[in-house]
N, C-alpha and C positions, 0 to 999 in steps of 0.2 A: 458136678465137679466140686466135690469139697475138699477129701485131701488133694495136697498137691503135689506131685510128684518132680521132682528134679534129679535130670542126668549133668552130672559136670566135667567138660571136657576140657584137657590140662589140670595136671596136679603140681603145679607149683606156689609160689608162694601165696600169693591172692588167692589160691584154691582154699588157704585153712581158711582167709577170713570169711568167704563166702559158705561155707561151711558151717561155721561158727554161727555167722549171722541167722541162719537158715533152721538151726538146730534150736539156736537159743532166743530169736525175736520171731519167727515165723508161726503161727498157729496155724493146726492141721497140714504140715510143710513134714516130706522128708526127701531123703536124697537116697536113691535106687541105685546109680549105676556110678562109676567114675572110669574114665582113658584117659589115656596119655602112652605115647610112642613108647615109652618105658614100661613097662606094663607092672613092674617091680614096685613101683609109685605109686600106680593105681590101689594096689594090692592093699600097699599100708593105708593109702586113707577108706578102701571098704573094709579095712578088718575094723577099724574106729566106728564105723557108722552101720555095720551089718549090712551094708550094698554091696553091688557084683563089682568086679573089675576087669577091664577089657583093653585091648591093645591097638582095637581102631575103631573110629566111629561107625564106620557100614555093622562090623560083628556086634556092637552095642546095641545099634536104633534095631536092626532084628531080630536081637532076643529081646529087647525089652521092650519093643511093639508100645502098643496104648497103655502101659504103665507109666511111661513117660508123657509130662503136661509140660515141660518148660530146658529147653538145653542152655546150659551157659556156657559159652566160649571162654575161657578164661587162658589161650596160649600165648604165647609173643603174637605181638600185635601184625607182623608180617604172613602170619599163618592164617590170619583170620579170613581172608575171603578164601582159601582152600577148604579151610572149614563148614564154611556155611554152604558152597556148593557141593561137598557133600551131606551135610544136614538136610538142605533145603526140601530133595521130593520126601523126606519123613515127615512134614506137613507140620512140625512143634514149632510153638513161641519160643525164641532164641533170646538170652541176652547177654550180647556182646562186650566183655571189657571196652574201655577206651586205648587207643581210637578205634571207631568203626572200621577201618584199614590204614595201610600206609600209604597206597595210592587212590589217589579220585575217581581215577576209572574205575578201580577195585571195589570202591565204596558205591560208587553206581551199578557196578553188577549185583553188590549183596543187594541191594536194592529191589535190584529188578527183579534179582532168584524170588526174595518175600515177597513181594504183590504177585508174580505170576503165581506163586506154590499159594498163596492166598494165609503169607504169615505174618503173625506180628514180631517185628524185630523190636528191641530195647538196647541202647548204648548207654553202659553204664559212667554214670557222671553225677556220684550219690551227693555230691557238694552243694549240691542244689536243695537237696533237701536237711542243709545246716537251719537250725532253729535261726539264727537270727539272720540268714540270707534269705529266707522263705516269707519273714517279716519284711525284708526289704524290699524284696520285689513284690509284696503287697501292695506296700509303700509305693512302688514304681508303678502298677498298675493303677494305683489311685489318679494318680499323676499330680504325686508330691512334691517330688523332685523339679517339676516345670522344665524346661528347657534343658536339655543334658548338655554339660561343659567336658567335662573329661573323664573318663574311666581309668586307672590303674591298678595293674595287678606287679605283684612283687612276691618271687619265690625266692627262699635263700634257703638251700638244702644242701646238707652235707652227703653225698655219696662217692668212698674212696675206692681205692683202686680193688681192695676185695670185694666192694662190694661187684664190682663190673667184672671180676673176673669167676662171679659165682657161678655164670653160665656163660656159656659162648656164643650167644646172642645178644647182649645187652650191653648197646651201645655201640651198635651194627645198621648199616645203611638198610640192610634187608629185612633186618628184624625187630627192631626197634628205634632208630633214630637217638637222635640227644636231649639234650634237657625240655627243651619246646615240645619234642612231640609225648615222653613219657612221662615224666615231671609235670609240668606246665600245663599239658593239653586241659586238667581239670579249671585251672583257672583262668585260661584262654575258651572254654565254652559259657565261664562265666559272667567274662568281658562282653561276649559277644548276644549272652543272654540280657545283658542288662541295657549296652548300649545302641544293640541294633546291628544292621546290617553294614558290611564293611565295605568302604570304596577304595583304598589300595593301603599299602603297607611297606616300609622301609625297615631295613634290619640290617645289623651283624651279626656275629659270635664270635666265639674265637676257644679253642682246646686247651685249657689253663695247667690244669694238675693230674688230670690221669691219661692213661693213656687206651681211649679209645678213638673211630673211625670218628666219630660224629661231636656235637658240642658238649661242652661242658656249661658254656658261660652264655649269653646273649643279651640284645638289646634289642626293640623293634617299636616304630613310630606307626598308629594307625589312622587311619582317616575313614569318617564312619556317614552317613549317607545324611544323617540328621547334619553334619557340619562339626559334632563336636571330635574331641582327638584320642585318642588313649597310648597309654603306653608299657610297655610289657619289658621287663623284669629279671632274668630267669636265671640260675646257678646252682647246681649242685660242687661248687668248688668253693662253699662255705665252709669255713674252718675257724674252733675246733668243732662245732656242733650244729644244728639244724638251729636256725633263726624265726623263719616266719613262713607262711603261703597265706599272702592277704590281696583284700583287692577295696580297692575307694571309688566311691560312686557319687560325682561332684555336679548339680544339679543348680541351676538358676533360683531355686527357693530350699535346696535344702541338701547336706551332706550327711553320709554314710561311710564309715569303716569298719571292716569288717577282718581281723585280722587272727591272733592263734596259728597255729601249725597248720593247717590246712582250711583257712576261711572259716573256724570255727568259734571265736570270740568276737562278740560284738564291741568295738574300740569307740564309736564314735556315733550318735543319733542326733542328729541338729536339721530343725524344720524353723521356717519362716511362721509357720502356722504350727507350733508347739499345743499338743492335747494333756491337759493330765497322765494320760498315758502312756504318753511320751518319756515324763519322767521318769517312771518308772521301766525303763528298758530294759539298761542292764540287768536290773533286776527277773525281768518277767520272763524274756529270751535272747538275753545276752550270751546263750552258750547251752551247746547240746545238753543234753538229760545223761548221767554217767554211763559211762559202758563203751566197752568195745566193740564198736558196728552199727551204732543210732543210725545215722546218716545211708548206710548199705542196709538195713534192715527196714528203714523209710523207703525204701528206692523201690524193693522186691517187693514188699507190702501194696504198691501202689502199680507194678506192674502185676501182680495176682487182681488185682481190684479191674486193672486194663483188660483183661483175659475175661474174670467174669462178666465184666458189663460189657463188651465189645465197645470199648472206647478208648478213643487214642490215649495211647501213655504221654508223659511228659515230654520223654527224652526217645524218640522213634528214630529211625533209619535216618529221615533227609535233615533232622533236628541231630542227630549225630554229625553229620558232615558237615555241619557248616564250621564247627573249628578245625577238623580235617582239613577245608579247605582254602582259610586264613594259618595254619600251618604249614600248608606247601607252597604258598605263596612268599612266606616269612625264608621256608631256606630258597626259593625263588630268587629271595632279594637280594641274600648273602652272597649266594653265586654269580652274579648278575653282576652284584652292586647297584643295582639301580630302582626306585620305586616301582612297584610291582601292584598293577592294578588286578582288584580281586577275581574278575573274570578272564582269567585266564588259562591258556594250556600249559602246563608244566613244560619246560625243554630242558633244565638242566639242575633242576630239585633230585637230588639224590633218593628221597626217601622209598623204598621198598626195591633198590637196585639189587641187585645179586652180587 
C-alpha cells in the first residue's frame, strides 16, 4: 500500500477542504471517486481532480473495487449511519465527519458494522491535532496539571439566517441538530478528551436570532467522574462576527488556555513547575504552522499511519462517541429540565428524529 487511494462520499462544503487537504498535505494520496445524491456535484469536483463521479455508493464501491483504500463520509451528520451500512460489506477504512451519528443507537451499529466487516472507522475531530493542544495534552499525560479543577470550553460563532437556509438540512432535528451538536461537538470532544469521563450534565438553550428547529445559543454544567466541573459555552448568534472557539484546562499545579477561532492559539501556559521551555511557548507552538488544513491534514496523515501499522487511530469508533454521547444527554437535559446522568437511555432528546 503506498499510494493511497480515497473515495469521498458527499460533495458539500467540507468536501473542498478534505480535498484540498488530501491534494495539498497528503504524500502519495489521491482521490479516485466522489457521490453524492446530486450527481451534478459530484461531477464538478471529479472534473477538478480527474476522478469518477457516481450517484450512489453501492454503483461507486463496485466500479472502483480495490482502487479504493479509505471512504470519507462527509454528508449531514443524520445520514451517516445509512451510510456506513452501506459501505460497510466493501470492507474500506472509513472516516467519518463529526459526529459519529445523531443517535446512540446509531453510533452503536456503525460500530458494530466495523468490527464485524473487520474495519477501521476514524471520526474526524482534526482539533486535536492543534500544535498547541497536542502540547497540552502532552502536558496532561505528564501529569502536569495534578489534580483537574475545571475544564471550559467557549464557542462564540456567528452563523446567520443564509447561512442555515444554504440547505435544508441544517439546523434540523434529523439532520444536523443545533449549535451543541454541529458547532460545539469539536470542543465538547475536547473537554471530554482532557477531562475524563463524564458523570451527568445539566443544560439549557434557547433559539435567539434565526429561525431554525434546533438551538442557536446554549449553556451546560458538567460533572466528570475525577470530581472536577466543566462548563460549555456555545452560540452561533454571535454578532457582527465570529469571536472565539477556545477551551481552559484548570489543574491543581498548573493552567492552560487555549483560545483562536477554533482552539488554535495558545493564550495561556502557566505550570507550578515552570522549565526553560516553558518560556518559550508561544513562541515554539503557540499556533498551527500556516495554511489552510494543518490540523485536517495532521488528522489523515495519522489515520494513513493507522492503516499502515494496523494500529489504533486516535480518534476510533467508541472514542467518537463518547461526545455523541454527552451531547444527547445535554439536549436530554433541556428537554427534561433536569440533571441528566451520563448513562442513560435517550426518551425525549430530539436528535436524529425525522
Amino acid at each position: 500500500m503506498s499510494r493511497i487511494n480515497f473515495a469521498l462520499v458527499g460533495c458539500g462544503k467540507i468536501a473542498k477542504k478534505h480535498v484540498h487537504v488530501i491534494e495539498n498535505y497528503l504524500e502519495d494520496a489521491a482521490i479516485v471517486g466522489f457521490c453524492d445524491l446530486d450527481i451534478e456535484r459530484a461531477k464538478e469536483f471529479a472534473a477538478k481532480s480527474g476522478a469518477s463521479a457516481y450517484g450512489n455508493i453501492k454503483e461507486m464501491m463496485e466500479d472502483l473495487g480495490d482502487k479504493v483504500d479509505i471512504v470519507c463520509v462527509l454528508t449531514p451528520s443524520g445520514a451517516h449511519a445509512q451510510n456506513v451500512s452501506e459501505l460497510a460489506g466493501f470492507g474500506k477504512s472509513l472516516v467519518v465527519e463529526k459526529p459519529i451519528a445523531l443517535k446512540l443507537e446509531d453510533a452503536d451499529e456503525i460500530i458494530r458494522l466495523c468490527d464485524l466487516n473487520g474495519i477501521k472507522i476514524f471520526i474526524v475531530h482534526q482539533n486535536r491535532y492543534n500544535l498547541p493542544v497536542m502540547k497540552a495534552r502532552e502536558a496532561f499525560e505528564q501529569g502536569r496539571f495534578g489534580k483537574m479543577v475545571m475544564g471550559t470550553i467557549r464557542l462564540r460563532w456567528k452563523r446567520d439566517q443564509e447561512y442555515y437556509d444554504s440547505a435544508d438540512w441544517r439546523g434540523t432535528w434529523g439532520y444536523d441538530g443545533g449549535v451543541f451538536t454541529n458547532q460545539a461537538s469539536h470542543l465538547i470532544d475536547m473537554l471530554t478528551w482532557f477531562m475524563g469521563d463524564v458523570v451527568s450534565v445539566k443544560a439549557i438553550a434557547a433559539t435567539r436570532l434565526v429561525d431554525i428547529e434546533c438551538e442557536d445559543t446554549g449553556a451546560a454544567l458538567v460533572k466528570f467522574s475525577s470530581g472536577a466541573i466543566g462548563i460549555i459555552e456555545a452560540t452561533t448568534a454571535t454578532r457582527p462576527k465570529d469571536l472565539e472557539g477556545s477551551i481552559s484546562v484548570l489543574g491543581e499545579n498548573g493552567s492552560v488556555v487555549i483560545g483562536g477561532f477554533f482552539m488554535n492559539e495558545l493564550d495561556t501556559w502557566e505550570f507550578n513547575d515552570m522549565t526553560p521551555a516553558d518560556k518559550n511557548a508561544k513562541e515554539d507552538f503557540g499556533t498551527n504552522p500556516e495554511g489552510w488544513g494543518y490540523n485536517l491534514g495532521e488528522y489523515l496523515n495519522d489515520v494513513i499511519r493507522s492503516i499502515k501499522s494496523d494500529k489504533a487511530g486516535l480518534v476510533d469508533g467508541l472514542e467518537g462517541r463518547k461526545s455523541l454521547e454527552l451531547i444527547s444527554a445535554i439536549y436530554e437535559s433541556i428537554e427534561t429540565g433536569t440533571e441528566i446522568d451520563i448513562r442513560f437511555r435517550p426518551k425525549r432528546c430530539k436528535l436524529g428524529i425525522l
